[in-house]
GUKE-727428 format. One record per residue: residue in one letter; x, y, z of N, C-alpha, C, O in turn. Coordinates in steps of 0.1 Angstrom, whole numbers, padded with zeros to 4 digits, always signed. Layout:
BEGIN
AXYZXYZXYZXYZ ...
! end
This chain:
BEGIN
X-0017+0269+0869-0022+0266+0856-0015+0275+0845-0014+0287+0846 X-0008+0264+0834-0002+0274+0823-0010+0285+0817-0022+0282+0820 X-0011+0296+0811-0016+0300+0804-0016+0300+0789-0006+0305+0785 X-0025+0296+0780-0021+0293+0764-0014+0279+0762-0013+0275+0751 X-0010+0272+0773+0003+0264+0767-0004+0258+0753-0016+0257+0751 X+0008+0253+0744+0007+0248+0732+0000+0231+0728-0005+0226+0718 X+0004+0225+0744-0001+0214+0744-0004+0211+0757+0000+0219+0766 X-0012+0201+0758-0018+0197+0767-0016+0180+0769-0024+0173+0762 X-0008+0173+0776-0007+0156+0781-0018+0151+0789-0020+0158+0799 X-0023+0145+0788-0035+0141+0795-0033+0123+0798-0033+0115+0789 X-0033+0119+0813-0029+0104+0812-0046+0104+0822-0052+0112+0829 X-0047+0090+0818-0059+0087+0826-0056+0075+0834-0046+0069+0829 X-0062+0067+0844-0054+0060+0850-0067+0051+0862-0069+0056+0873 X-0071+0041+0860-0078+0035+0870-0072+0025+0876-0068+0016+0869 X-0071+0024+0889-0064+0010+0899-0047+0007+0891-0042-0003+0895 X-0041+0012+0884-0026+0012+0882-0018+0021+0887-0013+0027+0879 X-0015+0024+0899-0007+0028+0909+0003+0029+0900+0005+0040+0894 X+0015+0011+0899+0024+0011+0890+0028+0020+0876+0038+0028+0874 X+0017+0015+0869+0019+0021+0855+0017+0039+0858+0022+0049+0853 X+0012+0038+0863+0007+0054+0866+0021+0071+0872+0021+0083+0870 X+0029+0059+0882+0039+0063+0885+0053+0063+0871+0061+0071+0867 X+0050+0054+0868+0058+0051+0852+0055+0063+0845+0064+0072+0843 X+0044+0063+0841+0038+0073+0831+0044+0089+0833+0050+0095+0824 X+0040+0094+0848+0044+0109+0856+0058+0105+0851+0062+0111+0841 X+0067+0095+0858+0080+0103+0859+0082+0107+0842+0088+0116+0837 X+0077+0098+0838+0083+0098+0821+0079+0116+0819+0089+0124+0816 X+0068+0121+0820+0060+0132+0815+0073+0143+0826+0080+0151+0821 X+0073+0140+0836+0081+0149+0847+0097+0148+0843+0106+0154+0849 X+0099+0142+0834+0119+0138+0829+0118+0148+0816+0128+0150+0809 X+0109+0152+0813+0108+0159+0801+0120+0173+0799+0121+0180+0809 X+0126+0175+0791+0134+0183+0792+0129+0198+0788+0135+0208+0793 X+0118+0199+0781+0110+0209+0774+0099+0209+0785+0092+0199+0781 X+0095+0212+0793+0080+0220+0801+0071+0230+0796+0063+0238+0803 X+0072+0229+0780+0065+0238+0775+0045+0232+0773+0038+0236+0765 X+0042+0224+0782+0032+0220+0780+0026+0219+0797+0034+0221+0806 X+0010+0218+0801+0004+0214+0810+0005+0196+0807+0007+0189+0798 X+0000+0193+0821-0001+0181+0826-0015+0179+0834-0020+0185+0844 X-0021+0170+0827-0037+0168+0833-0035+0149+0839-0028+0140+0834 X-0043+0150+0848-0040+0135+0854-0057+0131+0855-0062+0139+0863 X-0065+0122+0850-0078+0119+0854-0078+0106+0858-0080+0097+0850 X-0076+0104+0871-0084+0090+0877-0097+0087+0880-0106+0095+0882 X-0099+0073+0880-0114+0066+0879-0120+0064+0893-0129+0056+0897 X-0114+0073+0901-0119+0067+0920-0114+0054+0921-0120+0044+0924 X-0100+0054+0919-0087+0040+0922-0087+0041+0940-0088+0051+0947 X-0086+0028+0943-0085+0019+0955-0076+0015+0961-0076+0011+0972 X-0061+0015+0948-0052+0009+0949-0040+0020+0954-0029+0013+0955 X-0038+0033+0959-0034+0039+0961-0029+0053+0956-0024+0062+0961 X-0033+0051+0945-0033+0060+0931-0036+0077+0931-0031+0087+0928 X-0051+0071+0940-0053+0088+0947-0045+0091+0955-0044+0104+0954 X-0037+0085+0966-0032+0093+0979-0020+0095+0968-0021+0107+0966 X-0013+0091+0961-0001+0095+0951-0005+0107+0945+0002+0117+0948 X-0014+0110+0936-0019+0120+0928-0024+0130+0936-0026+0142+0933 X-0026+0124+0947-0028+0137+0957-0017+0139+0964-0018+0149+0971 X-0008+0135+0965+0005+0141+0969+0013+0148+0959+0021+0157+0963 X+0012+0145+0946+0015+0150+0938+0010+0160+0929+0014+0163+0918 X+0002+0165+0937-0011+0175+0931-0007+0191+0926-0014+0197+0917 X+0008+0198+0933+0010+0207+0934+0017+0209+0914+0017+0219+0906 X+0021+0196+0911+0031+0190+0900+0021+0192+0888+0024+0198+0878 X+0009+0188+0890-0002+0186+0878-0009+0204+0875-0009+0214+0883 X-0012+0202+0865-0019+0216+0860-0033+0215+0867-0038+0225+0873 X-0039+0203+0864-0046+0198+0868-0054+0181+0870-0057+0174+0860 X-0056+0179+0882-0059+0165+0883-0074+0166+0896-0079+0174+0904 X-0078+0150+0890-0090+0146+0895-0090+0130+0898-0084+0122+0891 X-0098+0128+0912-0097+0118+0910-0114+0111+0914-0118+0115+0925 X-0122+0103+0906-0137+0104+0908-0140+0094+0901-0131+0090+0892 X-0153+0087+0903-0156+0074+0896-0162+0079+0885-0173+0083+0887 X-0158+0080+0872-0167+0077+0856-0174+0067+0853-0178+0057+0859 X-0175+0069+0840-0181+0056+0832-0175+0052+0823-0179+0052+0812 X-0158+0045+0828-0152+0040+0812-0139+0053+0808-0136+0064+0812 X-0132+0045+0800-0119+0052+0791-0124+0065+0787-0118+0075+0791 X-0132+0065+0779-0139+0073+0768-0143+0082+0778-0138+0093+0776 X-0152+0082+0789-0156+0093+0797-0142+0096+0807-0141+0105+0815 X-0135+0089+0804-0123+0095+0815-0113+0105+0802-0104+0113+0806 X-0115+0103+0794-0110+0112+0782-0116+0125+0783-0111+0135+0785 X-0127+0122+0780-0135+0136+0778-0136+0148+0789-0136+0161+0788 X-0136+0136+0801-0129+0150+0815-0116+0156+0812-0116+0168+0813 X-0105+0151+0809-0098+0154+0802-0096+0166+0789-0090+0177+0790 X-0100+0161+0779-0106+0170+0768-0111+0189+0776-0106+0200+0775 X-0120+0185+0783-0130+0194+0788-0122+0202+0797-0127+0213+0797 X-0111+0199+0805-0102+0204+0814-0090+0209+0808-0082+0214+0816 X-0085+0210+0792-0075+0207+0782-0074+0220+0783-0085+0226+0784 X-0059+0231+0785-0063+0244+0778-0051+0241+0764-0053+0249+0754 X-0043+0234+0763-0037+0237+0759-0042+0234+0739-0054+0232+0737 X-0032+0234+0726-0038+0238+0714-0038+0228+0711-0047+0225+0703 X-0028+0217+0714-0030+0204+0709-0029+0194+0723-0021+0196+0732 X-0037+0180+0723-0035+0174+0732-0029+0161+0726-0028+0159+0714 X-0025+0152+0737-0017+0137+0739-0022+0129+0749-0022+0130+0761 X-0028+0120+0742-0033+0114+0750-0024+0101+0755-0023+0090+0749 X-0015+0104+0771-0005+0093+0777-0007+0083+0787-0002+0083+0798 X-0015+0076+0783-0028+0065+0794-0015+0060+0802-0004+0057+0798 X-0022+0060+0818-0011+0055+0825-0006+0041+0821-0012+0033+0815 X+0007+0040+0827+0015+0029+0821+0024+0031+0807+0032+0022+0803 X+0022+0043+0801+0028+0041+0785+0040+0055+0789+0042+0062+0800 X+0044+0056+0782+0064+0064+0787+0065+0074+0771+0064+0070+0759 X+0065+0084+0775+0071+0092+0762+0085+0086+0762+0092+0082+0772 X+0088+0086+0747+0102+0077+0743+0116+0079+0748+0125+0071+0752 X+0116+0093+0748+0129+0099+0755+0128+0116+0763+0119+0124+0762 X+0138+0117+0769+0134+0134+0774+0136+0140+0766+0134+0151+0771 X+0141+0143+0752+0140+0147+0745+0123+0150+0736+0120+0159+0729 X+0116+0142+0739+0106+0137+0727+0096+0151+0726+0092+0154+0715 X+0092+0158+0736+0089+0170+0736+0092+0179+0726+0087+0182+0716 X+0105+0184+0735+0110+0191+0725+0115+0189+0715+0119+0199+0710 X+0116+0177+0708+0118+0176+0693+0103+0178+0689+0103+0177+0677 X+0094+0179+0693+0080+0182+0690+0077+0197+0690+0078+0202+0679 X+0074+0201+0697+0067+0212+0702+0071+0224+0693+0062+0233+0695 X+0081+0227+0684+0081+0233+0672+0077+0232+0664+0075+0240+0655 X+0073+0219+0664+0065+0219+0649+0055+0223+0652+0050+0232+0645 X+0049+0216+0667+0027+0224+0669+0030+0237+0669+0020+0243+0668 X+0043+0246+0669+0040+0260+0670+0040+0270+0654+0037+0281+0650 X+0048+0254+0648+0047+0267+0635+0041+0260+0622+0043+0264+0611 X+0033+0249+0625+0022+0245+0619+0012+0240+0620+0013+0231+0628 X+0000+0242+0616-0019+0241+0616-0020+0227+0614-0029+0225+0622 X-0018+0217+0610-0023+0206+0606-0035+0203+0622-0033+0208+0633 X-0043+0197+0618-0051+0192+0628-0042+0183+0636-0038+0185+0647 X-0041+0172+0630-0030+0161+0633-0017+0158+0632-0012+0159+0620 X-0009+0154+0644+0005+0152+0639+0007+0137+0647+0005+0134+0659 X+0011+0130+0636+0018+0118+0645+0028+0110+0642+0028+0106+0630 X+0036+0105+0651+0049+0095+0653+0044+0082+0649+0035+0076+0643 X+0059+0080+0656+0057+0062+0656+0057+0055+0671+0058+0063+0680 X+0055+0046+0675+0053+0038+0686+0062+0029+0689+0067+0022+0679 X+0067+0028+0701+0071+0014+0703+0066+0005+0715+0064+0010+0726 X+0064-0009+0714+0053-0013+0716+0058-0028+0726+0066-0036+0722 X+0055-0027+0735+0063-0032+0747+0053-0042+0749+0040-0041+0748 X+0063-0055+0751+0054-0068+0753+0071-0080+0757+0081-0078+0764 X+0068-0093+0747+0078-0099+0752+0095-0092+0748+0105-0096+0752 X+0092-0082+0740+0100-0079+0736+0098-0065+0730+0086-0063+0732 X+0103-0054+0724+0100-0042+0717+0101-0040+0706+0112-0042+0701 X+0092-0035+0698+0091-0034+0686+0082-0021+0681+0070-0018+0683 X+0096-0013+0673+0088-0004+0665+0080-0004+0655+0081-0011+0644 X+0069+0006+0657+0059+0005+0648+0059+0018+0642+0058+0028+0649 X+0061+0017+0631+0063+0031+0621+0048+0031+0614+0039+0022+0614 X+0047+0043+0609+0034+0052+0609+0032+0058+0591+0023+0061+0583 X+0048+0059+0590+0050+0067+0581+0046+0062+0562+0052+0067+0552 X+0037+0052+0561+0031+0048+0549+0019+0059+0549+0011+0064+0557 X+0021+0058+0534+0006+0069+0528-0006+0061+0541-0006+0051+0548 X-0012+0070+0539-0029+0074+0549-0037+0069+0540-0037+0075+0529 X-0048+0054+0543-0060+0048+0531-0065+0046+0538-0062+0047+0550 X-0082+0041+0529-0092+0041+0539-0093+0025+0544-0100+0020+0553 X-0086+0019+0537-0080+0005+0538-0074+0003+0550-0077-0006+0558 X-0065+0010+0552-0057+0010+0563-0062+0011+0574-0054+0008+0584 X-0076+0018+0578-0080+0020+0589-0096+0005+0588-0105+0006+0596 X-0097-0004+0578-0099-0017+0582-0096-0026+0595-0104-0033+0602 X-0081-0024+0597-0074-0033+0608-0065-0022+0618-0060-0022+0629 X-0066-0018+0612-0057-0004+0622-0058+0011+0625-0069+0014+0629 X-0051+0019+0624-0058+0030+0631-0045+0044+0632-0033+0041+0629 X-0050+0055+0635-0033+0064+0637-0028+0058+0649-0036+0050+0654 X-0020+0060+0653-0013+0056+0666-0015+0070+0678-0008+0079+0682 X-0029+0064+0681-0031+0075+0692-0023+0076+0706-0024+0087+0712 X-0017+0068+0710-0005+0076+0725+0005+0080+0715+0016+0076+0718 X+0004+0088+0704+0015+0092+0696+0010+0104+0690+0018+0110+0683 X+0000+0107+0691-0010+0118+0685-0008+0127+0690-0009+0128+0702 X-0004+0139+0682-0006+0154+0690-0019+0156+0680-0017+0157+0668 X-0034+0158+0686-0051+0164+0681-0047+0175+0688-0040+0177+0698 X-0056+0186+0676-0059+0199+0679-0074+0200+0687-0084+0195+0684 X-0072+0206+0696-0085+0201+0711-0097+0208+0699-0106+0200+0695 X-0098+0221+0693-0104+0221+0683-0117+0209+0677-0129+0208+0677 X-0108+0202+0672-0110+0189+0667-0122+0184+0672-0131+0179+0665 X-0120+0186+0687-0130+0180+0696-0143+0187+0698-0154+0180+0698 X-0142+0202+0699-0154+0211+0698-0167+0208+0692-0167+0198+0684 X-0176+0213+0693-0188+0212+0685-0196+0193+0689-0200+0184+0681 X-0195+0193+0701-0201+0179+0706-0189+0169+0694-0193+0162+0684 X-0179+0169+0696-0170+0158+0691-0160+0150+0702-0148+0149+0700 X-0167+0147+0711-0161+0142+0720-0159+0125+0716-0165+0118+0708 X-0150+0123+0723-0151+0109+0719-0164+0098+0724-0167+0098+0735 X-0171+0089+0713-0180+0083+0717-0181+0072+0731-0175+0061+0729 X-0188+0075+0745-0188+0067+0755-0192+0056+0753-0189+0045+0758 X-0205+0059+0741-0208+0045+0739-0198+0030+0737-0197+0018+0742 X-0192+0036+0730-0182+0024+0727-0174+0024+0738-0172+0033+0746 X-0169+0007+0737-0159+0002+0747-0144+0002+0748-0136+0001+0757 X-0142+0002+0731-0126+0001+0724-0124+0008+0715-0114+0015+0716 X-0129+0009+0708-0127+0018+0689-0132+0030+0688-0137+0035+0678 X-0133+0038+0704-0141+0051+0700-0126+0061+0695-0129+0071+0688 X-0113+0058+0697-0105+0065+0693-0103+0062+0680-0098+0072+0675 X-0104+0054+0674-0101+0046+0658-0119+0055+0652-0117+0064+0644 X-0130+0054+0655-0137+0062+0653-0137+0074+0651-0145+0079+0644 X-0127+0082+0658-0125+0097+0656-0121+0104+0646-0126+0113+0640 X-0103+0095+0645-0096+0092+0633-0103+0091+0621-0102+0100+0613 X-0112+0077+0619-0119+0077+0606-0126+0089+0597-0124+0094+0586 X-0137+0091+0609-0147+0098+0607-0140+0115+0604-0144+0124+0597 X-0129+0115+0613-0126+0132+0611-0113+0128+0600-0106+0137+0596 X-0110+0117+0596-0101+0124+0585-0112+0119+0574-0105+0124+0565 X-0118+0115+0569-0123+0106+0557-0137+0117+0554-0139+0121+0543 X-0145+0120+0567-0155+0128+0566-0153+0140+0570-0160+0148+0563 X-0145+0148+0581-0142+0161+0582-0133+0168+0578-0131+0180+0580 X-0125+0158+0569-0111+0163+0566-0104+0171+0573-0100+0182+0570 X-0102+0163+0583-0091+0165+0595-0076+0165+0587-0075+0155+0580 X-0066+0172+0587-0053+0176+0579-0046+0170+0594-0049+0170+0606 X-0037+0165+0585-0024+0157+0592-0014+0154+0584-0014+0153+0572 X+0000+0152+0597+0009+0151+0589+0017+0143+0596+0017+0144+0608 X+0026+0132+0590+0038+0127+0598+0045+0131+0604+0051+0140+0598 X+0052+0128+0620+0065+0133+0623+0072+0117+0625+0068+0106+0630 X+0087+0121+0618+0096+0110+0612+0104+0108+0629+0116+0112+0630 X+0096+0102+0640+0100+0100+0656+0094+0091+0660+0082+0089+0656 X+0100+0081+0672+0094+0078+0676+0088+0084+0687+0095+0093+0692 X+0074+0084+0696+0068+0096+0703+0068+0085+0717+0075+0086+0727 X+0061+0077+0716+0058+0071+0731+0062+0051+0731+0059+0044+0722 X+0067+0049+0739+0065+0032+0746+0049+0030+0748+0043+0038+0754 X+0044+0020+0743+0031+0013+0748+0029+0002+0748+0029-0007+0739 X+0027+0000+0762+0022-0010+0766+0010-0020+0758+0000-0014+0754 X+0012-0034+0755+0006-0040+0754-0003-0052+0762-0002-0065+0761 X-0009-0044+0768-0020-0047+0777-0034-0046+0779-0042-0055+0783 X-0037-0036+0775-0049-0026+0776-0060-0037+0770-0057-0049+0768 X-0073-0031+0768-0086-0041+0768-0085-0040+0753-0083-0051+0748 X-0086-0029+0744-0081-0031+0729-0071-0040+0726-0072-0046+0716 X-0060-0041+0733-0049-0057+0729-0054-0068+0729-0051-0077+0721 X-0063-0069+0739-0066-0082+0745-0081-0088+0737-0084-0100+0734 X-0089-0076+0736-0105-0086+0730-0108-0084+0720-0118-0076+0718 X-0100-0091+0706-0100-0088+0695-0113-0090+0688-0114-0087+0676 X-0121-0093+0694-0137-0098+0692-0147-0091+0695-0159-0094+0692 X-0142-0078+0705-0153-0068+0707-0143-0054+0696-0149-0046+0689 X-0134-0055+0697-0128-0045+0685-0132-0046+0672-0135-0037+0665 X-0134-0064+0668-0137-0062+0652-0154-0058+0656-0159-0051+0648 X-0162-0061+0666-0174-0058+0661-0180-0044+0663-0192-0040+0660 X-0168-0036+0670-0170-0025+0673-0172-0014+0656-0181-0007+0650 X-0158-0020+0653-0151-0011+0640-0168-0017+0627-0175-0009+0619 X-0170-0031+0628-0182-0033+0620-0192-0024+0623-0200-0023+0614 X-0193-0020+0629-0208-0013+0636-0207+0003+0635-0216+0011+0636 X-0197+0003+0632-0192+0020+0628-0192+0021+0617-0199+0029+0611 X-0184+0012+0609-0181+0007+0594-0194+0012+0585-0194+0020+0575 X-0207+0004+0594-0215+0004+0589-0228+0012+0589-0239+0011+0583 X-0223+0024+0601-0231+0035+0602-0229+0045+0594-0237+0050+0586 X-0210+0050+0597-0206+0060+0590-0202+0059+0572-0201+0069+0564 X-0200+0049+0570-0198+0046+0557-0200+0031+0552-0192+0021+0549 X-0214+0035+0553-0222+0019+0544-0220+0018+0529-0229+0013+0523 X-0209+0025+0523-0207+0018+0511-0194+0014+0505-0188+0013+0495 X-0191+0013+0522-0174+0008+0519-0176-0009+0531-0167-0017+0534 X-0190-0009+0535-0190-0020+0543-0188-0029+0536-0178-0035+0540 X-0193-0034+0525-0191-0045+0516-0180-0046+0513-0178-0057+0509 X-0169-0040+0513-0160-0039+0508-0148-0042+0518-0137-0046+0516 X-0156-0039+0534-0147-0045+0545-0153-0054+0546-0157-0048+0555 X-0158-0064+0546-0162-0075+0545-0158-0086+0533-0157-0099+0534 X-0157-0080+0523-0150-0090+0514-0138-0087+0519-0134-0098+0523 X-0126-0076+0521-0118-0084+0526-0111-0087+0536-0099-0089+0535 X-0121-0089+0551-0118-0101+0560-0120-0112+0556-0114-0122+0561 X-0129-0113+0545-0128-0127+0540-0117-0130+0535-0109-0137+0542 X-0113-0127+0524-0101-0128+0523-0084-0129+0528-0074-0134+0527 X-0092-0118+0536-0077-0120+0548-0079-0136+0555-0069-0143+0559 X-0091-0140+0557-0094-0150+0566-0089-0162+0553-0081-0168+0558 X-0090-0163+0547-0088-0171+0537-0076-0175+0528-0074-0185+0520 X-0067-0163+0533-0055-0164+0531-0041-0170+0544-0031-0176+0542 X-0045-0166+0553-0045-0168+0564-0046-0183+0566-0036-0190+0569 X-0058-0190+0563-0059-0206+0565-0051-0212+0556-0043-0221+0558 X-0054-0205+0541-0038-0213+0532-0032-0216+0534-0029-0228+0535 X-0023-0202+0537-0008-0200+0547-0007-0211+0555+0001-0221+0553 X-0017-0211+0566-0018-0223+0579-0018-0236+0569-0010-0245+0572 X-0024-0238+0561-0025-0254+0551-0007-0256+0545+0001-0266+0546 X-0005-0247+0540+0012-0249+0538+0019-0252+0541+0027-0259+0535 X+0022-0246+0554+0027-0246+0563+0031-0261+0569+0041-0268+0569 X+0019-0263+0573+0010-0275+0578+0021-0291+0566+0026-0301+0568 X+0018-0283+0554+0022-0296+0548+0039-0296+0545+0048-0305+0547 X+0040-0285+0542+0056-0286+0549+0062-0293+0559+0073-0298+0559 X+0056-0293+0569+0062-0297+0581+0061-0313+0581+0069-0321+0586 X+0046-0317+0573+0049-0333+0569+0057-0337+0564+0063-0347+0568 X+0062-0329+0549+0072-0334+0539+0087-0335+0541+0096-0341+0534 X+0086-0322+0558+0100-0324+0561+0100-0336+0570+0110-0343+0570 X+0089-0339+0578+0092-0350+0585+0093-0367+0579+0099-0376+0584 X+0085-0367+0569+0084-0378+0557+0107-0381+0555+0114-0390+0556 X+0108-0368+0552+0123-0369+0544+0126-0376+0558+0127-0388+0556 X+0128-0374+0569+0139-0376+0582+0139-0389+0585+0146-0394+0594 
! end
């Protein structure tokens, strides 16, 4: 076990053997070792434990045991963290290069911000970067969120029962974000890199219909006087969106009318 280290990686990992081996080598190619390595598995089937247990001498620390969910597999994590800031590298997602560390790890040492974060790039039928670096609104976390496998959080952050909510299924990390920068004023700052590959897979890519009702339901606990205001504009977005689709639509007649 490091002692003090400055950061802390933390991948969590249920039944993905594959992605999971992906994930280590990326964390193990690192050229900078100035951080621990935490591994939390869900009691995987698929071979995941005999790997992580072969690999056990490599981790700072690892576990492998049935939870309840992402969010409780986080928080063992969180809870087992020594280091000043953590990263959260869900199995399957790749820090960007062996560099990416160490173009980091000076900045967590010679600045306080609560938050530091990159940019993403975001793997599917093809790759595409997603940059980060537009002003911070409360608008913006409507439909989106910081780019958390890109986040270096100060474990801090987490203290004082701030763990991430188990309740939720998808948006307890976009909840954190809100709530601690809007209501705790959580201090952050850009770094002009990209930080990690991510996969586009996960249950947040896929069920856009427990996400929006997630973020409604927060919307409307933590700040009920901005609900109306997300609500007018999904309508709008929804409404602009079908135009678009009607235009579109008629274009395609008037080109086929000419032929």
């Amino acid at each position: 076990m490091k002692l003090n280290p400055i950061l802390s990686i933390i991948t969590i990992n249920f039944n993905d053997v594959t992605g999971l081996k992906r994930t280590v080598n990326s964390v193990f190619g690192q050229n900078n070792k100035e951080f621990e390595y935490i591994v939390i598995d869900g009691g995987s089937t698929d071979g995941s434990a005999a790997y992580i247990n072969n690999n056990k001498t490599h981790f700072d620390y690892c576990i492998s045991e049935p939870d309840k969910g992402i969010y409780n597999a986080m928080n063992k994590g969180i809870l087992a963290a020594k280091g000043e800031y953590l990263l959260f590298l869900n199995s399957g997602d790749l820090l960007f290069g062996a560099e990416t560390i160490n173009n980091v790890i000076e900045i967590l040492k010679s600045k306080t911000k609560d938050i530091f974060f990159g940019d993403l790039v975001n793997r599917k039928e093809q790759d595409t970067v997603e940059s980060y670096s537009e002003k911070i609104t409360f608008k913006k976390f409507f439909d989106g969120s910081l780019p958390h496998p890109a986040s270096f959080i100060k474990r801090s952050c987490f203290l004082d029962d701030n763990l991430y909510d188990e309740d939720l299924k998808i948006v307890s990390d976009w909840k954190f974000f809100i709530v601690g920068i809007f209501k705790k004023n959580f201090s952050f700052e850009y770094i002009d890199q990209i930080i990690t590959v991510y996969y586009l897979d996960g249950i947040s890519s896929t069920n856009k219909e427990l996400d929006t009702y997630e973020r409604q339901k927060i919307l409307k606990q933590e700040f009920p006087l901005f609900y109306d205001d997300y609500l007018e504009y999904q309508m709008l977005k929804y409404y602009f969106r079908k135009y678009k689709l009607d235009l579109v639509k008629r274009w395609i007649v008037r080109l086929k009318n000419k032929m």
